[in-house]
N, C-alpha and C positions, 0 to 999 in steps of 0.2 A: 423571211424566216418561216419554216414548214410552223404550223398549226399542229399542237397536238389531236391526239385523234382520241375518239370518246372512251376508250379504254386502251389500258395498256396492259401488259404481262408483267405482274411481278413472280419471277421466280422461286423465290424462296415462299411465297405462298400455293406457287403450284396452280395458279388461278388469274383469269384477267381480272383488271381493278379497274372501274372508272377512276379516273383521271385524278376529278375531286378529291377520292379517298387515298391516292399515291402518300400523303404526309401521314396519316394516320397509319396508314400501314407500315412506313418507314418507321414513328413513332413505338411503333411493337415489337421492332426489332425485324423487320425484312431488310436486313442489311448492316448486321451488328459488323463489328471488327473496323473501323475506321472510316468504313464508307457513309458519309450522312445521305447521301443520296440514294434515291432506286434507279437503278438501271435502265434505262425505258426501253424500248422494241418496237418497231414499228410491224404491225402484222396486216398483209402477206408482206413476203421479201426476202431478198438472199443479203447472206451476214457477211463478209468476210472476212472479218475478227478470225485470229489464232484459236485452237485449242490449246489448252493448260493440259499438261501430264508432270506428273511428279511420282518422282520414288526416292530410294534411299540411295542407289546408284546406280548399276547399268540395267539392273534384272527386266526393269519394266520398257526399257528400248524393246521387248521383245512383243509387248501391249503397241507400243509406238508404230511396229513394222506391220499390225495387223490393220490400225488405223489406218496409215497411210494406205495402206493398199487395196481397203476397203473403199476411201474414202478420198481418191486422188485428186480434188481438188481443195481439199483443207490444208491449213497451213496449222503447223503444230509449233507450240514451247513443249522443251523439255528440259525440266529441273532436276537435276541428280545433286541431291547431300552428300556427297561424297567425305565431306570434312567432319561428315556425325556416322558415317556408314560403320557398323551396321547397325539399322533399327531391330532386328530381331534378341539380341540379349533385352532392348531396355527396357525398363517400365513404361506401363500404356498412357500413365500421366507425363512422362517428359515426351514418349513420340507424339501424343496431342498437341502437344505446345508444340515442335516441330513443324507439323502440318498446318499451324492455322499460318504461322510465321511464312510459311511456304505462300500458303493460299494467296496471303496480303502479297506477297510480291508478285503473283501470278493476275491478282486483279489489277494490281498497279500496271501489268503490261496490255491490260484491257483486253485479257481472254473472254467468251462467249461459253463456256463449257470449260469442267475440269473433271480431272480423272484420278483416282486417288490409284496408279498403278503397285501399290507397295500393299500388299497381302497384310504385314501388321501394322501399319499404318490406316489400313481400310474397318481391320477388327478396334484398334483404337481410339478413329477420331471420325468414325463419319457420319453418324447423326449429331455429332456437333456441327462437324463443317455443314454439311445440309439444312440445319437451323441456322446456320447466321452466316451464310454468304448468299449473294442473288443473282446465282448463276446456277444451274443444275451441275450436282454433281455426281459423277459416275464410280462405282467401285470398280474391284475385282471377284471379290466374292459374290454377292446376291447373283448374278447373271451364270457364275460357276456353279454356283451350288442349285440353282433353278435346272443348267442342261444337263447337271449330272443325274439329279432326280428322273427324269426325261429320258435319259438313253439307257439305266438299269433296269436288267432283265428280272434276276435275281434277289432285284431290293436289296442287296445288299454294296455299301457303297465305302469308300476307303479315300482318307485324307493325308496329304503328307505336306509339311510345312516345315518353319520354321519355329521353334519353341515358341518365339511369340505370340506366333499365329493360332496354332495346335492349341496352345493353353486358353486361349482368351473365350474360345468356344463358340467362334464368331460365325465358321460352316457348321456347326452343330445345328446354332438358333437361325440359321437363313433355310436349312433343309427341314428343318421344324416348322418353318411358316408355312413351308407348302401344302402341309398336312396330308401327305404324303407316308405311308405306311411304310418306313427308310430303315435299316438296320447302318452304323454309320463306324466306322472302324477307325480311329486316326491317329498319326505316331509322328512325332517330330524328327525331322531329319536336318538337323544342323549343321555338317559339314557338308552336305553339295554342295552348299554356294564357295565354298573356298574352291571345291575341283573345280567348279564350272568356271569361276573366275581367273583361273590360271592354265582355262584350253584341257583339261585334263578331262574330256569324255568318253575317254576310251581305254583301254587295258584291266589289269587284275585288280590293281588297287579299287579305283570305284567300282568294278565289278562285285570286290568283299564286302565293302562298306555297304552298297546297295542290298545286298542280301541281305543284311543283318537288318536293316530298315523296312524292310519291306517282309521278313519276316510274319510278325502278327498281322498283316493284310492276304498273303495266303492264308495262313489259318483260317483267317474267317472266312475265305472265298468270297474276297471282293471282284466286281463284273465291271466294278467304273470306280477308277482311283482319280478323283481333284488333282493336280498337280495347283497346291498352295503356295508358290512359291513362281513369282516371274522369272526367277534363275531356272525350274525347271525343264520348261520345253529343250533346253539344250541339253537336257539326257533321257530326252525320247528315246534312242537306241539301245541304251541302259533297260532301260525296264520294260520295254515292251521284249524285250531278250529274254528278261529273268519272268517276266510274268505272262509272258504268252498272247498271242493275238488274240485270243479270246475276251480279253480286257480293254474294257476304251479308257483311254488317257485323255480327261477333258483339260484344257490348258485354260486358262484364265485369258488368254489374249486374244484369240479369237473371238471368246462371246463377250467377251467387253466391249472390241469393236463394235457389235454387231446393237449394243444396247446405246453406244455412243450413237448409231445413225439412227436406231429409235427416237433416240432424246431430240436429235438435230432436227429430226422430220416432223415431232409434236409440238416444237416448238418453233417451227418455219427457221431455222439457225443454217441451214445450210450455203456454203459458200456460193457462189453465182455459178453455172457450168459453164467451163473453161478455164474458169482463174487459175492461172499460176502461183501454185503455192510455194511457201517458202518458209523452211523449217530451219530454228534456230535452237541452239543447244548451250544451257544452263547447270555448272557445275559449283557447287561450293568449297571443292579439293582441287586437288592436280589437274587441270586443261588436258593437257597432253596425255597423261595417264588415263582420261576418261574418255580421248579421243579413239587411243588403240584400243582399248577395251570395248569398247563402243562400237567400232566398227566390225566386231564378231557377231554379237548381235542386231546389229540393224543395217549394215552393210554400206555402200558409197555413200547414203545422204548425211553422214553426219563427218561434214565439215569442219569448220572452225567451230572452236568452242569457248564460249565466255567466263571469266568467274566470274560470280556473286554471291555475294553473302544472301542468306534470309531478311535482310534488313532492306524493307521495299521504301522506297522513297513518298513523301510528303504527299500528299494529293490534295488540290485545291479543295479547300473548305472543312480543312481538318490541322488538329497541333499537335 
């Protein structure tokens, strides 16, 4: 049996630990939510544990497609709520509870990293999940709201979400950390996700509705509009039409990627080069219904699909 080695990683402190101290750290809570153990790591070395990704249903396959492509030798979960879809009307206390119930079934499959791909879900539950799981976990905002700071000209910058998202004020306080000198415009756009979800990107109708949302973001002469929303990248055509190439459209998918191979590389997580990955796909609604949907956003890899409920199974040394 390998010898532990004189320090390990615990995650959830962000910090190697000698060994010794592994229990008292557990003891504090690196690793609330049913796990009595910490995680160990051996450092250097290749992982090749799954990534976790979770959202409310297909929007964040669109995060999923920039991972994979980024990063082609990870093997990815991906959990769609589908049976609670959609998270943007509810209140930030039941999506909380949502996402830890998530998390636990995500640790139960012995992911190495997780991704909160769900915009109100990221504004409602993620310095929870980052205090009590021990695993790094990655949003969609912070990494958005960082490159949109970053590519505005004009300081003036424009959000478009989901009422959940929009209200919680979650891009607000992440472009405020930057300290950053930001003028920030933002409006909730609640019906895309129904067009997007029914293939509908193109004609008069969403041309209308777009307007109308995107209204108070010309006025203010925003230079960089967030798309808040994983359903958005699929009506890039849409508004880079009505708002002109003069405006960059930062997508949350792309720099999430980009923060998910940070996290893999600071933390030695990366899968071995060459491994063939293998990506499996987690639905809590309709299988099938989340298969063709599915496959608009993220295209051939998403195969068969399993249900599951939130409810993660038993793990040694816990009741």
């Amino acid at each position: 049996m390998r010898a532990l080695p004189r320090e390990v990683v615990c995650f959830a402190a962000r910090q190697s630990v000698p060994t010794g101290r592994v229990a008292a750290w557990a003891a504090k809570g690196c690793g609330r939510r049913a796990l009595s153990v910490v995680r160990l790591r051996y450092r250097p070395g290749m992982d090749p544990r799954p990534i976790g990704i979770f959202d409310s249903g297909v929007g964040g396959l669109t995060v999923a497609r920039s991972i994979i492509d980024l990063l082609p030798y990870e093997s990815v979960i991906y959990f769609a709520d589908t049976a609670r879809y959609p998270y943007g009307p509810r209140q930030q206390a039941e999506v909380r509870g949502f996402a830890e119930e998530i998390m636990d079934l995500l640790l139960a499959e012995d992911v190495k990293l997780a991704v909160v791909a769900c915009n109100t879900a990221s504004a409602a539950a993620l310095d929870e999940l980052r205090a009590a799981y021990p695993v790094p976990v990655v949003d969609v905002i912070e990494p958005t709201a960082q490159a949109a700071v970053r590519l505005t000209r004009n300081r003036s910058v424009g959000v478009i979400g989901t009422a959940g998202t929009v209200g919680s004020g979650r891009y607000l306080e992440a472009i405020e950390a930057t300290r950053e000198n930001v003028s920030i415009t933002a409006n909730a756009c609640p019906r895309f996700v129904e067009f997007v979800e029914r293939g509908e990107t193109t004609g008069q109708a969403v041309l209308d509705l777009a307007t109308g949302y995107l209204t108070p973001l010309v006025e203010a002469e925003v230079d960089t509009l967030i798309l808040g929303c994983t359903h958005y990248p699929l009506l890039t055509g849409v508004l880079s039409y009505l708002l002109g190439p003069d405006v960059f459209l930062v997508s949350s998918a792309e720099w999430t990627a980009r923060q998910v191979f940070a996290e893999l590389t600071r933390a030695d997580l990366h899968a071995p080069f060459g491994a063939e990955p293998g990506h499996r796909f987690l639905a809590s609604g309709d299988p099938e219904q989340f298969r063709r949907l599915g496959a608009r956003f993220l295209g051939p890899e998403v195969g068969a699909v399993e249900r599951r409920g939130t409810a993660a199974p038993a793990r040694a040394g816990t009741s």
